[in-house]
C-alpha positions as CSV (number, residue, x, y, z in Angstrom):
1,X,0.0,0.0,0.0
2,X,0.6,3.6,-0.1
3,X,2.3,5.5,2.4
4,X,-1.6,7.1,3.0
5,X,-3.9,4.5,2.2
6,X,-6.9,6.1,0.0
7,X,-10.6,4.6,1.1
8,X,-13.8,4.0,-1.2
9,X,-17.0,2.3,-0.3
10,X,-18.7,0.3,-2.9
11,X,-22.4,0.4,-1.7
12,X,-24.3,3.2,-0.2
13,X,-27.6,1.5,1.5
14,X,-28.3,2.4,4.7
15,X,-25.6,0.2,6.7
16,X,-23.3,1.7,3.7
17,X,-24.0,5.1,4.8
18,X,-23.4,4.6,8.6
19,X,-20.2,2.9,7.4
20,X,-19.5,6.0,5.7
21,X,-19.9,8.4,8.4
22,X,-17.9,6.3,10.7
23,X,-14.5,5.9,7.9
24,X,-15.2,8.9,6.5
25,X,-14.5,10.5,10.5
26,X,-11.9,8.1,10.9
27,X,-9.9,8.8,7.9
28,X,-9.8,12.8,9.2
29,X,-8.8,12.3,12.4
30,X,-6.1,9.7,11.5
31,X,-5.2,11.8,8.2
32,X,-1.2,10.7,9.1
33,X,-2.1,6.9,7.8
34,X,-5.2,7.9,5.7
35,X,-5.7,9.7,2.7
36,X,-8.8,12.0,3.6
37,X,-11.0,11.9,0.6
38,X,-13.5,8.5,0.7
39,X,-15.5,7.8,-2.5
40,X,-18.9,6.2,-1.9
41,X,-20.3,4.6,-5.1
42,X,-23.5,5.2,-5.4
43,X,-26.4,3.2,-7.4
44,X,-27.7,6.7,-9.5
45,X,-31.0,7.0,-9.0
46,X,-33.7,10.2,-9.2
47,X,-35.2,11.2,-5.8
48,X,-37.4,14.2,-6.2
49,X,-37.1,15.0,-9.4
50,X,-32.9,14.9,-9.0
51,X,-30.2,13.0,-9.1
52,X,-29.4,11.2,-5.8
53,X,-25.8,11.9,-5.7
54,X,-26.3,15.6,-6.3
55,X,-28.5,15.4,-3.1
56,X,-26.4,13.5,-1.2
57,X,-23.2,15.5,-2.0
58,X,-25.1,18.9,-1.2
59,X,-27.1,18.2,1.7
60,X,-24.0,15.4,3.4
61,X,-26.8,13.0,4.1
62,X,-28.3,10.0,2.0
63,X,-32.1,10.8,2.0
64,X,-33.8,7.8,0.8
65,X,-31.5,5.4,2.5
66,X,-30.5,6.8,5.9
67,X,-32.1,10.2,6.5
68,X,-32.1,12.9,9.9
69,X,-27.8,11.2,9.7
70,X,-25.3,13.5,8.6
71,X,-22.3,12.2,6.3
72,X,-18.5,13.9,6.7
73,X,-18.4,16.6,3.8
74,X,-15.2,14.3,2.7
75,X,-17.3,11.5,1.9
76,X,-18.2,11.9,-2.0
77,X,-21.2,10.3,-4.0
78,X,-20.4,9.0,-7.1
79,X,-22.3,7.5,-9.4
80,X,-19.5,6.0,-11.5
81,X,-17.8,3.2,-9.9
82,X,-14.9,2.7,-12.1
83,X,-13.7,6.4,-11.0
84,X,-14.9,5.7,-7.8
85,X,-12.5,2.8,-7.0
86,X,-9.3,4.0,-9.0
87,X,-6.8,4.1,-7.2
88,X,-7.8,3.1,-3.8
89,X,-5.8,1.3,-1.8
90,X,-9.0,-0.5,0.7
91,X,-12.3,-1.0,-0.7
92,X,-15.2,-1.4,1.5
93,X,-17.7,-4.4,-0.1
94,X,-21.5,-3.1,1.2
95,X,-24.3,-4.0,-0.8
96,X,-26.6,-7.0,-2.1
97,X,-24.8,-9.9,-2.3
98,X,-26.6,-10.8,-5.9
99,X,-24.8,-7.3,-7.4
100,X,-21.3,-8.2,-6.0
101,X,-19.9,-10.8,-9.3
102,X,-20.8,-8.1,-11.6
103,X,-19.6,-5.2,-9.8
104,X,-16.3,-6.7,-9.3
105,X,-16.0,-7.5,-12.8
106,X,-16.6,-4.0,-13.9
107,X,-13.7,-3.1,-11.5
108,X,-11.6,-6.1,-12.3
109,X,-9.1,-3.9,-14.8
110,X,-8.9,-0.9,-12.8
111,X,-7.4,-1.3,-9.2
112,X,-4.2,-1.6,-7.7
113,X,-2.9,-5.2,-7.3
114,X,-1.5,-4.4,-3.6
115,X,-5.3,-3.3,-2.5
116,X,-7.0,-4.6,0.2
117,X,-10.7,-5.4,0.1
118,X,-13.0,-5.9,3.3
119,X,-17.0,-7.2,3.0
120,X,-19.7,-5.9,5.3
121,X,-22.2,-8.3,2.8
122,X,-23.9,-11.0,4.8
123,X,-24.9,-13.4,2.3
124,X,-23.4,-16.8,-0.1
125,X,-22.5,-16.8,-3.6
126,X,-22.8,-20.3,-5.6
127,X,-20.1,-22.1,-6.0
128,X,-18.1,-21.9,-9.1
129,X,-18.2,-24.3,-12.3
130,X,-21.9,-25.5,-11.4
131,X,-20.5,-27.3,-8.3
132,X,-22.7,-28.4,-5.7
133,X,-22.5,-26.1,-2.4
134,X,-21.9,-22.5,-1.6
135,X,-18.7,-19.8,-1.7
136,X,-18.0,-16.9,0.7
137,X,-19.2,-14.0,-1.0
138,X,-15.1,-13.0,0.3
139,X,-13.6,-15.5,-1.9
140,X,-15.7,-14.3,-5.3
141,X,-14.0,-11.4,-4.3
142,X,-10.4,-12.4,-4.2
143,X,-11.4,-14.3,-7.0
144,X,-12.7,-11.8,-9.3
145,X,-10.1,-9.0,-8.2
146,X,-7.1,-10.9,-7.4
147,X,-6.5,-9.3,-4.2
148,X,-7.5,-10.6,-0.4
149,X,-10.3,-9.8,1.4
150,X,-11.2,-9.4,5.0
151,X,-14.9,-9.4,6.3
152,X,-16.6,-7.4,9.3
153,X,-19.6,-9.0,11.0
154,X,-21.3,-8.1,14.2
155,X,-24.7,-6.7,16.1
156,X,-24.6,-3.7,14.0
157,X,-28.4,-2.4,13.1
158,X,-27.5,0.4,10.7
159,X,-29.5,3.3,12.6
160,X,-28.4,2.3,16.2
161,X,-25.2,2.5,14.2
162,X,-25.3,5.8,12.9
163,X,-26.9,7.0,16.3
164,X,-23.5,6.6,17.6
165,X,-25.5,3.4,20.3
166,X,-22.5,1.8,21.5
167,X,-22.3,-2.0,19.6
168,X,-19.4,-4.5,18.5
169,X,-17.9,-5.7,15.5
170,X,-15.5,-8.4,14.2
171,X,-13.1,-7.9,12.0
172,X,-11.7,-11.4,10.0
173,X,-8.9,-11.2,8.1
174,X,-5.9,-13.3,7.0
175,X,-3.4,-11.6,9.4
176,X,-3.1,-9.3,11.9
177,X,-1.3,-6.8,9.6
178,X,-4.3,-6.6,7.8
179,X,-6.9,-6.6,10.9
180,X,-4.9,-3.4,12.4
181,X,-5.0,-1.2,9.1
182,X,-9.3,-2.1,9.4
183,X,-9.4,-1.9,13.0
184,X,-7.8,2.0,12.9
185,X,-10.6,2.4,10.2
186,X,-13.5,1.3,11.8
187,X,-13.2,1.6,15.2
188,X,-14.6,4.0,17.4
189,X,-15.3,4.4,21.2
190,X,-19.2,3.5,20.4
191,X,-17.8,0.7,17.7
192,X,-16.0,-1.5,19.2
193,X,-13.7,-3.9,16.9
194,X,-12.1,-7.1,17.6
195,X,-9.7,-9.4,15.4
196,X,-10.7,-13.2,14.4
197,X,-9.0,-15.4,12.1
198,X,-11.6,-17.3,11.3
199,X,-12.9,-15.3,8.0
200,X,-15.5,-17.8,6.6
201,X,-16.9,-18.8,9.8
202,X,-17.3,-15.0,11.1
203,X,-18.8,-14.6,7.0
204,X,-21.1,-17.4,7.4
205,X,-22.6,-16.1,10.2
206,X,-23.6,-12.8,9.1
207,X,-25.2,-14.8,6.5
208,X,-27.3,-17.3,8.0
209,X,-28.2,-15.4,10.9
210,X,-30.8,-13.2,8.5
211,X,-32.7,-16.6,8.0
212,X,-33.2,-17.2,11.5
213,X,-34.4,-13.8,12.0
214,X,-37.1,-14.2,9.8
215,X,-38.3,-17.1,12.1
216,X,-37.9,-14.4,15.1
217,X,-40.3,-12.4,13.1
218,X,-43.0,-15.1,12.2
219,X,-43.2,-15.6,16.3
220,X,-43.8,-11.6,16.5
221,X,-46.1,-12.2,13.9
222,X,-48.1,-15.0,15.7
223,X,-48.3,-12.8,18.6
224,X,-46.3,-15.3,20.5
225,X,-44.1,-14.0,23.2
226,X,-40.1,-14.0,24.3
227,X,-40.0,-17.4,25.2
228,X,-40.9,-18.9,21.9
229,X,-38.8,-16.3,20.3
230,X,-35.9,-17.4,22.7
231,X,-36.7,-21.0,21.4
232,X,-35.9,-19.7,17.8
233,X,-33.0,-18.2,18.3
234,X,-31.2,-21.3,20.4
235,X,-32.0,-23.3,17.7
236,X,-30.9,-21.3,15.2
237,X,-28.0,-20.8,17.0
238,X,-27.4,-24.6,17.1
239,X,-28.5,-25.0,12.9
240,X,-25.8,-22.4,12.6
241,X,-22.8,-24.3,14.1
242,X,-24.2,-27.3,12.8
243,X,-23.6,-26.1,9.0
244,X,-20.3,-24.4,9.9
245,X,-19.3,-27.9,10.8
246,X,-20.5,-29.6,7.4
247,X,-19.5,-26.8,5.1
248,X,-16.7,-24.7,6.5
249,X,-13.1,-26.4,7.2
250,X,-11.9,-25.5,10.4
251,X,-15.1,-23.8,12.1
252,X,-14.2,-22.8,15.3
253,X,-17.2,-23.4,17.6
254,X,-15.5,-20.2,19.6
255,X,-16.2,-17.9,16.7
256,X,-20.4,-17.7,17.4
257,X,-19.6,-16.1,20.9
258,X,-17.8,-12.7,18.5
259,X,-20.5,-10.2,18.3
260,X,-20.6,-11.8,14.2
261,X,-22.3,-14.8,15.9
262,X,-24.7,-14.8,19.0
263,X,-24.6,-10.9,19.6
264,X,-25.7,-10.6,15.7
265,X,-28.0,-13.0,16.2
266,X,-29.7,-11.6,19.0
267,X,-29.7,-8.0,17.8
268,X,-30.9,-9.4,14.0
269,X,-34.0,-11.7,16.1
270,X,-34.9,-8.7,17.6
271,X,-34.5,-5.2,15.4
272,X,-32.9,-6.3,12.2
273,X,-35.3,-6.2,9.1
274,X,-35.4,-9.7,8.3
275,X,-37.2,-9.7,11.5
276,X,-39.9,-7.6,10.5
277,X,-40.1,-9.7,6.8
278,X,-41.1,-12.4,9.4
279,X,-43.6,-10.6,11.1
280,X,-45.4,-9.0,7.5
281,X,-45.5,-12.5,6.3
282,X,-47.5,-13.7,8.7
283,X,-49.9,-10.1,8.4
284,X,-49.9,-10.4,4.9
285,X,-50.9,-13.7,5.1
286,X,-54.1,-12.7,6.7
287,X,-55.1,-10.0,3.8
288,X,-53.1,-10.4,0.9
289,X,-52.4,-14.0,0.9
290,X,-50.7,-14.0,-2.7
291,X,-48.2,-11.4,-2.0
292,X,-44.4,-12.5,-2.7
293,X,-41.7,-11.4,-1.0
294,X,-40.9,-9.0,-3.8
295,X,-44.1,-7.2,-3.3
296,X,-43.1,-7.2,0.4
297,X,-39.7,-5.8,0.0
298,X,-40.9,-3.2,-2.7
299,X,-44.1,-1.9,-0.3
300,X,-41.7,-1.6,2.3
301,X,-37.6,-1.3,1.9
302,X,-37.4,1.9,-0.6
303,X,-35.6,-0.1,-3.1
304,X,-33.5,-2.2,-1.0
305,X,-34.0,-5.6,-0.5
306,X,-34.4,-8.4,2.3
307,X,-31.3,-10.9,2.1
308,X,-32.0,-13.2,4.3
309,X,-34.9,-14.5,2.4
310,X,-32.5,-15.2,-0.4
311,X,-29.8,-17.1,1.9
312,X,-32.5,-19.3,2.8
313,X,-33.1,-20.7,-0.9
314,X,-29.2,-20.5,-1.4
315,X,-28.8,-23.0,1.2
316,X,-31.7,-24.6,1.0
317,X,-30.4,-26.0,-2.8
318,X,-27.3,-26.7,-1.2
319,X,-29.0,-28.9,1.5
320,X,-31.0,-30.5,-0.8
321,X,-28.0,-31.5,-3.3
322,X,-26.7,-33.3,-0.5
323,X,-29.8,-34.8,0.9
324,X,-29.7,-33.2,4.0
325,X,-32.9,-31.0,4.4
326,X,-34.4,-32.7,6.7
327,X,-31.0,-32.0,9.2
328,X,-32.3,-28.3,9.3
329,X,-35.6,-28.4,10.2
330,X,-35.4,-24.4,11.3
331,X,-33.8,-23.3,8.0
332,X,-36.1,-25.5,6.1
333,X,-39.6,-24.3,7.9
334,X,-38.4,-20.4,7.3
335,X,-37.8,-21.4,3.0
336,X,-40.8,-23.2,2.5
337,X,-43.0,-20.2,4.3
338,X,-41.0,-17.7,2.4
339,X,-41.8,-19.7,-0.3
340,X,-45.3,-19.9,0.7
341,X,-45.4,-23.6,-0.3
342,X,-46.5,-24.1,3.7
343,X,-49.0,-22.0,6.0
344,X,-46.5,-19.5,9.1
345,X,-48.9,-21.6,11.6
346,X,-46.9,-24.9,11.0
347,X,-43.6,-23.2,12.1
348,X,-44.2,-24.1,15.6
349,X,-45.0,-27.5,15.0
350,X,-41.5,-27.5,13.3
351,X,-39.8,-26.0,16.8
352,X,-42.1,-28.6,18.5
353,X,-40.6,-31.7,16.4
354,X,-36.6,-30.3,16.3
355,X,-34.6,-33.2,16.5
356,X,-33.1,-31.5,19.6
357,X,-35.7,-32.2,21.5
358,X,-35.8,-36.4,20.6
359,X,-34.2,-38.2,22.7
């Protein structure tokens, strides 16, 4: 890298711009290691008869994404991500895991070798060739670009986030080196950062932990209280482990007590928007029976999108390739409802008949 190492964002959602306004800080008042300019790419769109970047660069705060939260005035829109990313020495990864393969593509010809790339995105690519299973969204990455990649996972609701509530993260990364340039980048006294090696476990569990918040939200949704709720989330936790076992060498149980395992899980079961997909499933269910997803997420999200309902058919193929539904009961139930192939009423009887509970 650079003696200053130059910063641009690729993604500017709502957890993209409370990422922004905490690098975009950092980079200032560390200026003697970064360079203080940070690029945001920004999806172009029109809001109000405008473009979105022209707002966002005069008023210092994304309106349709994260409004009332001021952005640093050295974080730039831009709606051209090949001039956004030249040149940069770390690129932050922070949008819908679908739009990362092209992305990096377009950018594949235009960044420094010795760049350093680090995903916020908590979700699964395929795997490669038309092999069965799943890849870390990471590796696609490195991949793709040819450089490494680092991850940060945690409890981190975007607004609490940008409302300066203190929370944790977890930084995974290949070596220390790498975790301490990302740690003086993110961290702050209310965002708390720690260091893990264990990148595809701390990745898979920003990933899977979306599915089992859509199970939080179909209890919500039921009217059913905290201790059915609680239920949810232990076995979630436990479907979680039990998949990092099968599919990730090396899974270190340890990793699920980082914020990027129980702490997200908890905070995602409780306030995270796959949470509330949960709960409108089971409303719409009442009146609008036929609604998909899609028509859920565009009623409600403002043009972003809920991931976790993806991840679930991602590893629901996966499962199925290896004949293994029927090992994740939870994970299956939450598909098959998203899916509306089974009424949100026969999700208890799934908790009811866990295999955790035979003896």
């Amino acid at each position: 890298m650079s003696e200053k190492s130059s910063v641009c964002i690729v993604g500017s959602g709502n957890w993209g711009s409370a990422i922004a306004k905490i690098v975009g800080q950092n980079v200032v008042e560390k200026s003697d290691i970064f360079e203080t300019r940070v690029n945001m790419y920004m999806y172009e769109e029109n809001f109000e008869g405008r473009k979105l970047t022209e707002v966002v660069n005069e008023k210092h705060e994304n309106v349709k994404y994260l409004p009332g939260v001021k952005l640093p005035e050295n974080v730039v829109a831009m709606p051209d991500l090949v001039e956004a990313c030249k040149g940069a020495d770390i690129l932050i990864f922070v949008m819908p895991h679908q739009f990362v393969r092209q992305t990096c593509k377009t950018m594949q010809e235009h960044i420094k070798d010795s760049a350093l790339a680090v995903s916020l995105i908590k979700g699964f690519d395929k795997a490669p060739d038309g092999k069965p299973g799943i890849a870390m969204i990471s590796n696609m990455i490195e991949e793709i670009l040819g450089i490494d990649c680092a991850v940060l996972m945690g409890a981190n609701l975007a607004p609490e986030v940008a409302d300066e509530q203190f929370c944790e993260a977890t930084i995974g990364c290949k070596n220390l080196a790498e975790g301490e340039i990302l740690k003086n980048l993110f961290e702050k006294p209310y965002f708390r950062c720690s260091i893990c090696m264990d990148v595809e476990t701390i990745e898979m569990c920003g990933a899977l932990k979306n599915v089992v918040g859509i199970g939080a939200g179909i209890v919500d949704g039921m009217g059913l209280g905290h201790n059915t709720k609680a239920a949810v989330i232990r076995l979630g936790l436990m479907e979680m482990v039990k998949f990092g076992e099968m599919f990730i060498k090396g899974s270190q149980e340890v990793t699920f007590f980082e914020s990027c395992g129980v702490a997200d899980l908890v905070a995602t079961c409780h306030g995270g928007r796959n949470r509330m997909l949960g709960e409108l499933v089971i409303k719409s269910d009442k009146d609008r029976p036929n609604w998909t997803i899609k028509e859920l997420e565009k009623e409600i999200l403002r043009g972003q999108s809920f991931q976790g309902p993806l991840v679930a058919q991602e590893i629901h193929e996966v499962l199925k390739e290896r004949g293994i539904v029927d090992d994740f009961p939870l994970f299956n139930a939450i598909y098959r409802i998203c899916q509306r192939e089974i009424p949100p009423s026969d999700f208890i009887d799934c908790l009811r008949s866990h295999p955790e509970h035979m003896d």
